[in-house]
C-alpha positions in Angstrom: 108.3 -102.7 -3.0 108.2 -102.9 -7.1 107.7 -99.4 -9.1 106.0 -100.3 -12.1 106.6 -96.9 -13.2 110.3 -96.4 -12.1 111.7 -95.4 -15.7 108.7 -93.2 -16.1 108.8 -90.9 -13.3 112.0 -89.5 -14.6 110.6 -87.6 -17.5 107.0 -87.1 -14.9 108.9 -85.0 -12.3 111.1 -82.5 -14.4 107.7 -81.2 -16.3 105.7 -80.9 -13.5 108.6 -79.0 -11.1 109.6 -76.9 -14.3 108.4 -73.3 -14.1 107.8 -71.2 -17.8 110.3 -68.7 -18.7 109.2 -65.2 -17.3 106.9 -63.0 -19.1 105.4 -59.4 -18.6 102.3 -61.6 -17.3 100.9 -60.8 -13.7 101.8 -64.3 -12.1 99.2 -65.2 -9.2 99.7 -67.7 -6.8 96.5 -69.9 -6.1 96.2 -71.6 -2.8 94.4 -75.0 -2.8 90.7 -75.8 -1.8 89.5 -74.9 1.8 86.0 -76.2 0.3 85.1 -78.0 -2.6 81.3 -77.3 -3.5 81.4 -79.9 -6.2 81.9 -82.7 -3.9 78.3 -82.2 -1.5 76.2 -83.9 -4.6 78.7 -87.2 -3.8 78.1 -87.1 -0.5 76.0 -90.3 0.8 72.7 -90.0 2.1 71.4 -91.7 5.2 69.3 -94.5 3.6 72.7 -95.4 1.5 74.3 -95.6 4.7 71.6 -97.5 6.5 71.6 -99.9 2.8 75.0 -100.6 3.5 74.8 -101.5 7.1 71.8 -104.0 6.1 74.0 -105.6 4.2 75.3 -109.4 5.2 76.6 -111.3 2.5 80.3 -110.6 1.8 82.3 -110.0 -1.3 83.7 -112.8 -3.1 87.0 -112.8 -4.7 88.5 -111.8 -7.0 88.4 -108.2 -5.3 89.1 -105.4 -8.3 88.7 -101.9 -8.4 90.5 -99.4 -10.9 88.0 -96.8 -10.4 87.3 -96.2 -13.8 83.6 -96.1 -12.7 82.0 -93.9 -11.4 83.2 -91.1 -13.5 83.5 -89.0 -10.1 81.6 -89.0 -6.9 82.1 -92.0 -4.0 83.8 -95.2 -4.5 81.6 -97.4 -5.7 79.4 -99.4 -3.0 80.2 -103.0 -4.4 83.2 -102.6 -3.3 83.6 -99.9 -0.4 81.7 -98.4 2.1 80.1 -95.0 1.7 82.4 -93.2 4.2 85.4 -91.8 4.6 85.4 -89.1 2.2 88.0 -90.3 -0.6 86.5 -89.2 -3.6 87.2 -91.1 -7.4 87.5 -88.9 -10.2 89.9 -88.4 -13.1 91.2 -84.4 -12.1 93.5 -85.1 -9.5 95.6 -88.2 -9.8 98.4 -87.5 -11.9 99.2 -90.2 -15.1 97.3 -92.7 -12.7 97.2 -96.3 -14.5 94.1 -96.4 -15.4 91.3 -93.2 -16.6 90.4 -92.8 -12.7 91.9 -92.9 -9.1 90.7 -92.5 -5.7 92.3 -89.8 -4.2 92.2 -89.0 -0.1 92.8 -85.2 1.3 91.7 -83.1 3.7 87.6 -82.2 2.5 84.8 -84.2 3.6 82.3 -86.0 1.2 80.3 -83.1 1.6 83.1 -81.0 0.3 83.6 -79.1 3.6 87.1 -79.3 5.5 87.5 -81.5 8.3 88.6 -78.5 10.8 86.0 -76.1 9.0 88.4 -73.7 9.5 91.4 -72.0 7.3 94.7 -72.4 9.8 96.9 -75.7 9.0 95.9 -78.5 11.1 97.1 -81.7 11.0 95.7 -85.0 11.7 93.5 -88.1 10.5 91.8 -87.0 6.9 90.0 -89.2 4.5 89.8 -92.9 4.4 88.7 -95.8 2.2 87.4 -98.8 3.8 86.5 -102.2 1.8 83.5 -104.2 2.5 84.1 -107.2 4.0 85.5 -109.4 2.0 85.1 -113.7 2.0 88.5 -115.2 2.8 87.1 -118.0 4.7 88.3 -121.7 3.9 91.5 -120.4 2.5 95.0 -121.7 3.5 98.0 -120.2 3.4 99.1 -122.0 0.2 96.4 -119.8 -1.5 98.8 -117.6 -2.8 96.7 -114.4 -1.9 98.0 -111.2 -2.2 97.1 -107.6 -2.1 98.3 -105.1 -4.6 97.6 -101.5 -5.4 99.5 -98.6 -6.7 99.7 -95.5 -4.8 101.0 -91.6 -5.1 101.8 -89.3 -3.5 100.8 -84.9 -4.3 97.9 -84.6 -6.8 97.3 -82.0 -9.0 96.8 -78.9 -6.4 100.6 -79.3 -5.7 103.2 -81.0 -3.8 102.2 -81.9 0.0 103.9 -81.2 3.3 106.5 -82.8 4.5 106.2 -85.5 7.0 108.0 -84.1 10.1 107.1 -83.7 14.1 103.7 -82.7 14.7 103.1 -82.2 10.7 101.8 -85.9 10.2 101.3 -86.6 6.3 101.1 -90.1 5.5 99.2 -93.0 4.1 98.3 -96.1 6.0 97.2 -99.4 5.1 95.6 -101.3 7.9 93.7 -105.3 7.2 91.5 -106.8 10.1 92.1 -109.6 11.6 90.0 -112.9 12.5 89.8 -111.2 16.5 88.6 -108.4 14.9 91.6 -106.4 15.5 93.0 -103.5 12.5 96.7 -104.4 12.3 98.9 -101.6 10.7 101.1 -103.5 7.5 102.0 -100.9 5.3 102.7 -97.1 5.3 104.2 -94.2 3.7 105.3 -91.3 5.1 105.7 -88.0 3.1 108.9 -87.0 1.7 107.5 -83.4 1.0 107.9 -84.8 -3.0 105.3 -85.1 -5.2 105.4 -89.1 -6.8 104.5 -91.1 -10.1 102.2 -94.0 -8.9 104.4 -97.0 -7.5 103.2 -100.4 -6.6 103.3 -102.2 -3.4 101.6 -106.0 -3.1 101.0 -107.3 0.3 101.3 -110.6 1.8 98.5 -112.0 3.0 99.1 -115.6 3.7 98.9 -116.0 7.3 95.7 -117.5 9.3 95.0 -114.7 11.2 93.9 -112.6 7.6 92.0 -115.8 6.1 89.0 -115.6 7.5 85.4 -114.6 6.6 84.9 -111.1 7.2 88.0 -109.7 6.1 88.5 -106.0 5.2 91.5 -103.5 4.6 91.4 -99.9 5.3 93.5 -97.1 3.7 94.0 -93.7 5.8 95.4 -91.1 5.4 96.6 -88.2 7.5 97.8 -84.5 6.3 96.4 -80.9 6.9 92.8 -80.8 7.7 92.1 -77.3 6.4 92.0 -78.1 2.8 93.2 -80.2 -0.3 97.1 -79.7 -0.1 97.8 -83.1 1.2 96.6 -85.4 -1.6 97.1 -89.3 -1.5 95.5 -91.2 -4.8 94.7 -94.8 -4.9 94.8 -97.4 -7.9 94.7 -100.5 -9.4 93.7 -102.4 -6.5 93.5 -106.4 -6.7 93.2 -109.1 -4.1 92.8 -112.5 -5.3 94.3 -116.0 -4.7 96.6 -118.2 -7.2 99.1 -115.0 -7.2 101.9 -117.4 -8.1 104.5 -114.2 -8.5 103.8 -113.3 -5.3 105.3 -110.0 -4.1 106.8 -109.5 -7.5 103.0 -109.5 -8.8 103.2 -106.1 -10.3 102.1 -106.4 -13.7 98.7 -107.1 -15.4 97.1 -108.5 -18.8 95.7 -104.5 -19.2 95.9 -101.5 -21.3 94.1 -98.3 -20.6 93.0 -95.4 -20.9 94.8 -92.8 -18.2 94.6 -88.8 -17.7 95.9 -86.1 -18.8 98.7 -85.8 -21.7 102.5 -85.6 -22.2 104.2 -82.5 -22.6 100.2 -80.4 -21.6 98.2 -80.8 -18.5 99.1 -84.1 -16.5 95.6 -84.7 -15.5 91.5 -84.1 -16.2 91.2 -86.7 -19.3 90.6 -85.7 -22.6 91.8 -82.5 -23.8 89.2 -80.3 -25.1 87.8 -81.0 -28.8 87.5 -76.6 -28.7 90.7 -75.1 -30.3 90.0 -72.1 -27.4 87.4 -72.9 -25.1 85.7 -75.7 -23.3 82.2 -74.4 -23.4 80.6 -72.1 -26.0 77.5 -70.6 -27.6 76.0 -72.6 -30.7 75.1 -70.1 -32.7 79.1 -68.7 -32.0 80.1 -71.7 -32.9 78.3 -71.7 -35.9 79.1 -68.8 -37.3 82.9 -69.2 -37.4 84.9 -68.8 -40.5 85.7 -71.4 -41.8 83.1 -73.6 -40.4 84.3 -75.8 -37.8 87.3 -73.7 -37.3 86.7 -73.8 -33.0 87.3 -77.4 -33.4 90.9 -78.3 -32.5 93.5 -79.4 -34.8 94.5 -82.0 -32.5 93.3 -83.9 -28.9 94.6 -87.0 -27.0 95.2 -88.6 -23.3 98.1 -90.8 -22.1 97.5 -94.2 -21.8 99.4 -97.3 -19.8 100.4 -100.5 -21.0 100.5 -102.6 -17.6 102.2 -105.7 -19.4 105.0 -107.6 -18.7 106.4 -106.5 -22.2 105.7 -106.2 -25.6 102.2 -106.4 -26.6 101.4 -109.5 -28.9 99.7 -107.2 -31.5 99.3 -104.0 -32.3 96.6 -101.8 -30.9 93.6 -100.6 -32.4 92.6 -97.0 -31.9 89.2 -95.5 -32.5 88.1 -91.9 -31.9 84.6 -91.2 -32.4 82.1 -87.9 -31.9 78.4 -87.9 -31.5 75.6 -86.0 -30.5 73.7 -86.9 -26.9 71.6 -88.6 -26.1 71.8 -90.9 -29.3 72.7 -89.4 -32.7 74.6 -91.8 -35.2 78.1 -91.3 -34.8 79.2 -88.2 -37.2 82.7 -89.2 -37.9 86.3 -91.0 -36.7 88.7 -88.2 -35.6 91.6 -91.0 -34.8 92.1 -94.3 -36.2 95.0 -96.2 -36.5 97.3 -98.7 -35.0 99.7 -98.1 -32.5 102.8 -100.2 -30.6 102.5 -99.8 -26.9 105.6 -99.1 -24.6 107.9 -100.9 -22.4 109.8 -98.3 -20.6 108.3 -96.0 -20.2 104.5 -97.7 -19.7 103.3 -94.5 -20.6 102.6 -92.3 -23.7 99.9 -90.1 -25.3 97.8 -91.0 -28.2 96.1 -88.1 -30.3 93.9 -87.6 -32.9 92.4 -84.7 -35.1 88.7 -83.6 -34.1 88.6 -81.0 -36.7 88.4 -83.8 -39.2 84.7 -84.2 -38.1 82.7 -81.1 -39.6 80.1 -80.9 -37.1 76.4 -80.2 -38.6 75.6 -76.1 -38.4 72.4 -76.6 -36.8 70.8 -73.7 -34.5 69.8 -76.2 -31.4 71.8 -76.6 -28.4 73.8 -79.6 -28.2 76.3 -81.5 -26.4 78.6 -83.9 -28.2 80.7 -86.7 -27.1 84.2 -87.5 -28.2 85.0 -91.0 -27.3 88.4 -92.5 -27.7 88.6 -96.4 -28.2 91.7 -98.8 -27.4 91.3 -102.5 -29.0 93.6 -104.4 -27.1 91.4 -108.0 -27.3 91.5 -108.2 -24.2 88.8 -111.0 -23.0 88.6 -110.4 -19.4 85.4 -108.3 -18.7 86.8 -106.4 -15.3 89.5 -104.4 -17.3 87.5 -103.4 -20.5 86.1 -100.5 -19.4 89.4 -98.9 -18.5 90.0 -99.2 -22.8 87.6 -96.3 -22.9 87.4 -92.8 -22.2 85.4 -89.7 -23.4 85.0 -86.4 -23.3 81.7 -84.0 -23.6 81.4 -80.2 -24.7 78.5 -78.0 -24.4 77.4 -75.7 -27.3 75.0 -74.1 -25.5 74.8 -70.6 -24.8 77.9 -70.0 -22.8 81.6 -69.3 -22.8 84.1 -71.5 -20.5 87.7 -71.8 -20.0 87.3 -74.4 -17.1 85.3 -78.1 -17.2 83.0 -77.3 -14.1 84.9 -78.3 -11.3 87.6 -76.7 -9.2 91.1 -77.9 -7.7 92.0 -74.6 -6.0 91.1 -71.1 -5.3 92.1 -67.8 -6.1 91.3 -64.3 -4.9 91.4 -60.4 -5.9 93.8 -58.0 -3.4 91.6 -56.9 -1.1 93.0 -53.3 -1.5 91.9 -50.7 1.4 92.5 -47.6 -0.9 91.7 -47.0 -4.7 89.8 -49.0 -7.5 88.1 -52.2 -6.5 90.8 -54.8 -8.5 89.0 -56.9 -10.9 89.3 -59.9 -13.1 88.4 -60.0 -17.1 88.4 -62.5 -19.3 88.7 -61.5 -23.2 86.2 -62.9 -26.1 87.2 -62.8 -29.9 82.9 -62.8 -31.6 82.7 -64.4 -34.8 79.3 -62.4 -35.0 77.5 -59.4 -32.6 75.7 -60.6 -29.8 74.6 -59.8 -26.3 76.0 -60.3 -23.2 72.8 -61.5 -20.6 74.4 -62.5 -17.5 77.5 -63.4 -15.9 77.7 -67.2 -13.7 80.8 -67.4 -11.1 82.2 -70.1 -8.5 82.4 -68.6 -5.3 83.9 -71.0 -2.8 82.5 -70.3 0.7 84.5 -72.2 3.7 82.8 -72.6 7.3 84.6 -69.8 8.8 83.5 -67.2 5.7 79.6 -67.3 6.9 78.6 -64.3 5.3 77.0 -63.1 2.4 79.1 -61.6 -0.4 79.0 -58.2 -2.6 80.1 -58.4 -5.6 80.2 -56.6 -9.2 80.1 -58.0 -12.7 81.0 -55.7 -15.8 81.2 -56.1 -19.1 84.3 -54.1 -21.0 85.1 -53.0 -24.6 88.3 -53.4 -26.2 90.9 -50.2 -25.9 93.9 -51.2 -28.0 94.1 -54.7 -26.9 93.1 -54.5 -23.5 89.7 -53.6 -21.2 88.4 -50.0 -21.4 89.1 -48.2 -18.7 85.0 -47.6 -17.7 82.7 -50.6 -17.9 79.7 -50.6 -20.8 77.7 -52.2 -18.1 77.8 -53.1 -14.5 75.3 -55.0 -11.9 76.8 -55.2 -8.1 74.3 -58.2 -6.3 75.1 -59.8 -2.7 75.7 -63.3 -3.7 73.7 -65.3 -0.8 76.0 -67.8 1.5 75.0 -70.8 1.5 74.3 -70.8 -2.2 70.8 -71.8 -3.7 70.8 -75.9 -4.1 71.6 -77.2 -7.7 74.8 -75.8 -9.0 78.0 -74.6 -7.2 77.9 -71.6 -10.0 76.2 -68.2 -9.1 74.2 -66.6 -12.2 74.2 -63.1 -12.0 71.8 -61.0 -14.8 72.5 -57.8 -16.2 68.9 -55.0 -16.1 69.1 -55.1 -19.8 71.3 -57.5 -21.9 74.1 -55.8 -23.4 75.5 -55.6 -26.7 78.9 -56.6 -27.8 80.4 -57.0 -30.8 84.3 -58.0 -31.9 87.0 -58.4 -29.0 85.3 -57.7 -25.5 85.3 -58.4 -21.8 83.7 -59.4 -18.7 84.3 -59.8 -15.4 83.6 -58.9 -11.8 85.3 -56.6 -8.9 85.3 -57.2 -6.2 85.4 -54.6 -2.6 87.9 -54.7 0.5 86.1 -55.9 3.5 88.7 -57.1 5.2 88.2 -61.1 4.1 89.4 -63.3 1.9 86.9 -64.1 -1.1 87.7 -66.7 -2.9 86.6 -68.5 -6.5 87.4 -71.4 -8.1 90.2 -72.3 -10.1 90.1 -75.1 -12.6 93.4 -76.8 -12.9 92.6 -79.2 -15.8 92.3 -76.3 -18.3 93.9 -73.4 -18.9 93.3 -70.5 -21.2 95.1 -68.8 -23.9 97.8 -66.3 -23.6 96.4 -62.8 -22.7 92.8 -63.7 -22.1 92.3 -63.3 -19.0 93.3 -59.2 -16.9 93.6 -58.3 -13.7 92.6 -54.9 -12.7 94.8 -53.2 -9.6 93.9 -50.4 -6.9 95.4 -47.7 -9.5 92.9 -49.0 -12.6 95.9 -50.4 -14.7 95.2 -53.9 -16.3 97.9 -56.3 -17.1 97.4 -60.2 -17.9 97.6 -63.3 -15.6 98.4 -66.5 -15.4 98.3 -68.6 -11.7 101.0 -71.1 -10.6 99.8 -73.6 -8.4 102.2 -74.6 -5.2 104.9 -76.6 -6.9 103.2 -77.1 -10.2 104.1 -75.0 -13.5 101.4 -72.0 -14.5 98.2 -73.3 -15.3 94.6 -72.8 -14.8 91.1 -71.4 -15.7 89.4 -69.0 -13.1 86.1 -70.4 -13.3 83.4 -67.9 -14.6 81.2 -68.2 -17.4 79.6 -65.3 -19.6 75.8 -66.0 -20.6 75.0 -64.6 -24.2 71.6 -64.2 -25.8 72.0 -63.9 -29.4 69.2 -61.4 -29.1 68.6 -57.9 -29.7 66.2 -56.3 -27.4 64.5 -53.2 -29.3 62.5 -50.6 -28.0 59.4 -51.9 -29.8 59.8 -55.9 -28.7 61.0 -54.7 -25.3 57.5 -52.2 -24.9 55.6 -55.7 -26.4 56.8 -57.7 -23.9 56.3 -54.9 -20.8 52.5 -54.6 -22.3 51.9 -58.2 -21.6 52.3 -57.8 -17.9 50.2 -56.1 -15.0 51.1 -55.7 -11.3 48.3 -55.3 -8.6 47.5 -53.8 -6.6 49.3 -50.7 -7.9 49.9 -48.4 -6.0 50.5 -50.9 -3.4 51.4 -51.0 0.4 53.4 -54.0 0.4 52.3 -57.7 -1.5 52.2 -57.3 -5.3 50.5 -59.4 -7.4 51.8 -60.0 -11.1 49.7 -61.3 -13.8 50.8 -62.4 -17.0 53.0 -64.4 -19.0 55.5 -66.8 -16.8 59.2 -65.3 -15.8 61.9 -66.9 -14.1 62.2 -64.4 -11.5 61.8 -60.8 -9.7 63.5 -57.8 -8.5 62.5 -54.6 -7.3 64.9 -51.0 -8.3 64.9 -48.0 -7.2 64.2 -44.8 -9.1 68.0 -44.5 -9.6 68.0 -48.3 -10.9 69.7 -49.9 -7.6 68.0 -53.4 -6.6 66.4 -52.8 -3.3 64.5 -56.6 -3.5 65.2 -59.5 -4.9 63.1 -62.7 -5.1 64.1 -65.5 -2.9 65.4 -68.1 -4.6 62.9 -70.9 -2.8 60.3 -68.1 -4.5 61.7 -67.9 -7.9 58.7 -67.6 -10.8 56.6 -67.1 -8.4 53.4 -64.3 -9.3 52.6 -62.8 -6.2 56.0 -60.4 -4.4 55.6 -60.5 -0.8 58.1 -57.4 -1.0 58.7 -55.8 2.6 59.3 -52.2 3.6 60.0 -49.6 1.1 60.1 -46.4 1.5 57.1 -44.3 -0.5 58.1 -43.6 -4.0 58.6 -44.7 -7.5 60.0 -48.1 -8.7 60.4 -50.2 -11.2 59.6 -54.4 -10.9 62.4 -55.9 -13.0 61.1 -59.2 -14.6 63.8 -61.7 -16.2 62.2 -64.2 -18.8 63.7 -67.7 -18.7 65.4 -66.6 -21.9 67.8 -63.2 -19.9 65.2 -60.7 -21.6 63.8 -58.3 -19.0 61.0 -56.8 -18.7 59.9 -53.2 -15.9 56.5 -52.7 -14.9 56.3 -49.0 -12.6 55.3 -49.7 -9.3 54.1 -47.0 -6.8 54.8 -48.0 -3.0 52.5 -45.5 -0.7 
């Protein structure tokens, strides 16, 4: 076996292993992923499955994949079948060799675990099976060989150690011409997280030549979740591999993940100086202008030479507006010298260099970084590319949308509900509409779930001790279809102005509730409290199992940048009328459209909300109430609300 990356993983392991010096921060441990909602969108459909077993014409070499495509989702079908669940995205692999790796753990396509349960369990876990593959009318003076590069541990941590009846390994199996899967290659886990080492196979012998070849990687670790991570790379099988098992390096540079010395995986840093996500007009209204943008961005990238590079390479950092703006600005260009040992380093640029036009309209831009390496061979081109996108919408985030592991609240029996908070610095007033969060429901957590978002003012640097607003909602299990993110709406959108917070508590009912945690992006020092049973707040940060402290609790505040009055809010209420009124159960509302429903109380509690399947909907099939007084709560699809009285007899 040849490590292409045996002088690198020296600096790799130190700075993932090393823990920050202590601090007066709360430190939380997160757990990894017992479900990954994110994944079910990936998950293949039956007619792709029934495509693929249509198909009967094999593939010819050369066989390549660095999964630089797709950006995330399932192996690409050229090359693989749809099934096995190894997913290819560019969040998990650590430094992989090129932007994208295939990694293999213990969640389904679908994103649900493979003992739908919680409890370690060990066995057989993803897989990643080629398509058959033309090596018919090949001798075994072809010179063909199998390479690939492989790790061990991802991002959520280091994985279990292979020992007894706790089986964590990866296996390479090829089939034969009798159609048998013969085991030639595997890996058992020292309980060690890896850099990406290389391993070629030999595949000169008659009884792999043959038509209908294919090779099979599986894996086998805990079955409960995402702790037991094997990534895939780089992997090429051709004929005319004169270097034979020494075949380790390639005429490629690329793009990789993550960056020295910050996060070792997820792509491009973020082009904000704080955030990931935020409102336009926010953005906009900063002083200087353009003083969100960070001072500085970059990724790692891998020179997979034999050496020295005959030129120098060309580096080109653009930004534009989607779908097809002109390009605004360069935020890096220059020429760089690629290294030999290590084969990887970072390359960074300035996106505040690009002043980014002040307009009021939502917009998402694209940072793109460039390598030139004039490289001629089409298959490793795209791999010289890589980009990043960021919303200014009319939202806050700390996280990129997807999650790598959970955390939860103490469930605490006795005195206030614990909470989390997340601080926001306003360059301007605004309002505060609704509150979206990733709650992560596994098979064995069938239940709806109660929960309570708040919004906090600032009390000498910290939350208030009493909410300016609150809204407690049952979140509904399974979510509605569309996003893994649950939008809760305040009754009335509520103002905020300088430094304030929001967040969500959660009650003890005896189960673990859990939310996603992004582990690609982190957030600044003191921005996000915890809450404990006696109501004192102190800050977080999380450590991931064997990983330093990182990562963003994934919720997202909602802002209007609109100020209710009385008068508008009395305009708006005028425009609608609810019959029959008083009514004895269906309502019928006519009027302007709305995005959805709800029913209150007299005292304001929701006692009906519409159905998700039934959102926008005019007519409320609401079902028994009591005889009284309410109030039908309206939400337009901008947050406003609007209450019409309702009289239930």
């Amino acid at each position: 076996m040849m490590t292409l990356f045996r002088m690198y993983r020296g600096l790799l392991l130190p700075a993932l292993f090393l823990v920050a010096g202590a601090t007066s921060a709360q430190v939380i441990p997160s757990q990894p992923l017992s479900a990954d909602p994110s994944r079910a969108v990936y998950a293949p459909t039956l007619s792709e499955r029934a495509q693929v077993q249509r198909r009967t014409a094999a593939v010819e070499l050369p066989f390549f994949d660095d999964f630089t495509t797709p950006l995330e989702g399932a192996p690409k079908a050229q090359n693989w079948l749809p099934t096995g669940g190894a997913l290819v995205s560019n969040r998990l692999a650590i430094y992989p060799l090129t932007r994208g790796a295939a990694t293999l753990d213990g969640l389904r396509a679908t994103g649900q675990s493979y003992s739908d349960g919680v409890n370690a369990s060990y066995g057989a876990i993803d897989s990643l099976l080629s398509q058959p593959i033309n090596l018919g009318n090949l001798t075994v003076n072809e010179q063909v060989y199998l390479s690939f590069a492989w790790q061990a541990g991802t991002i959520v941590g280091v994985p279990n150690r292979n020992i007894g009846n706790t089986r964590v390994r990866l296996e390479l199996y090829v089939k034969t011409v009798t159609g048998a899967w013969e085991l030639v290659w595997q890996e058992a886990s020292a309980g060690q997280r890896t850099a990406f080492r290389q391993q070629v196979i030999d595949l000169n012998q008659p009884k792999y030549l043959h038509a209908n070849f294919q090779f099979l990687f599986a894996a086998t670790g805990n079955r409960s979740d995402n702790s037991d991570g094997w990534s895939v790379d780089y992997v090429v099988l051709d004929r005319g591999r004169a270097r034979g098992l020494a075949d380790t390096t390639f005429v490629d540079v690329a793009t990789s993940a993550g960056i020295r010395g910050g996060i070792p995986s997820g792509g491009l840093s973020s082009p904000l100086r704080l955030y990931t996500a935020m409102p336009v007009w926010q953005f906009n209204a900063a002083t200087p202008p353009n003083s969100e943008i960070a001072p500085r961005m970059g990724v790692n990238f891998s020179n997979l030479n034999a050496g020295n590079l005959p030129v120098p390479i060309s580096v080109a950092g653009t930004v534009r507006e989607l779908p097809n703006s002109p390009v605004l600005g360069n935020w890096a260009r220059r020429s760089i010298a690629f290294p030999v040992n290590p084969r990887q380093d970072s390359v960074t640029g300035h996106p505040n260099r690009v002043a980014i036009p002040l307009t009021p309209t939502t917009k998402t831009l694209r940072y793109t970084l460039v390598l030139d390496a004039q490289e001629t061979n089409p298959r490793t081109q795209p791999n010289d590319t890589i980009f990043r996108d960021v919303e200014l919408s009319n939202y806050y985030a700390y996280d990129d949308g997807s999650a790598e592991n959970i955390v939860q609240l103490v469930p605490y029996s006795t005195g206030v509900a614990s909470a989390f908070a997340y601080r926001f610095d306003l360059n301007q007033p605004d309002n505060v509409r609704a509150l979206r969060l990733y709650p992560v429901f596994t098979a064995s957590d069938r239940a709806n779930r109660p929960v309570t978002i708040n919004v906090w003012n600032d009390q000498n640097g910290r939350p208030a001790d009493s909410p300016v607003a609150t809204k407690t909602v049952t979140m509904p299990n399974p979510l509605p279809a569309g996003s893994p993110y649950y939008e809760i709406t305040f009754d009335q959108p509520v103002p905020v102005s300088g430094t304030f917070y929001v967040g969500y508590s959660q009650p003890s009912q005896g189960r673990d509730l859990h939310y996603g945690l992004d582990l690609n992006n982190t957030f600044p020092p003191a921005r996000l409290w915890r809450r404990d049973n006696t109501g004192a707040w102190d800050t977080v940060s999380f450590v991931p199992r064997g990983a330093v402290r990182r990562g963003a609790l994934m919720m997202r505040p909602v802002m209007t940048n609109n100020v209710v009055t009385a008068t508008t809010a009395a305009k708006l209420a005028a425009a609608y009328s609810l019959f029959p009124n008083p009514t004895r159960g269906t309502v019928t509302i006519a009027g302007p459209a709305f995005a959805r429903a709800a029913v209150l109380d007299a005292v304001g509690r929701s006692v009906w909300e519409q159905p998700a399947a039934q959102a926008g909907q005019a007519t409320l099939a609401l079902p028994y109430l009591p005889a009284g007084v309410y109030t039908v709560r309206l939400t337009l699809a901008d947050g406003r609300t609007v209450g019409r009285r309702l009289l239930v007899e």
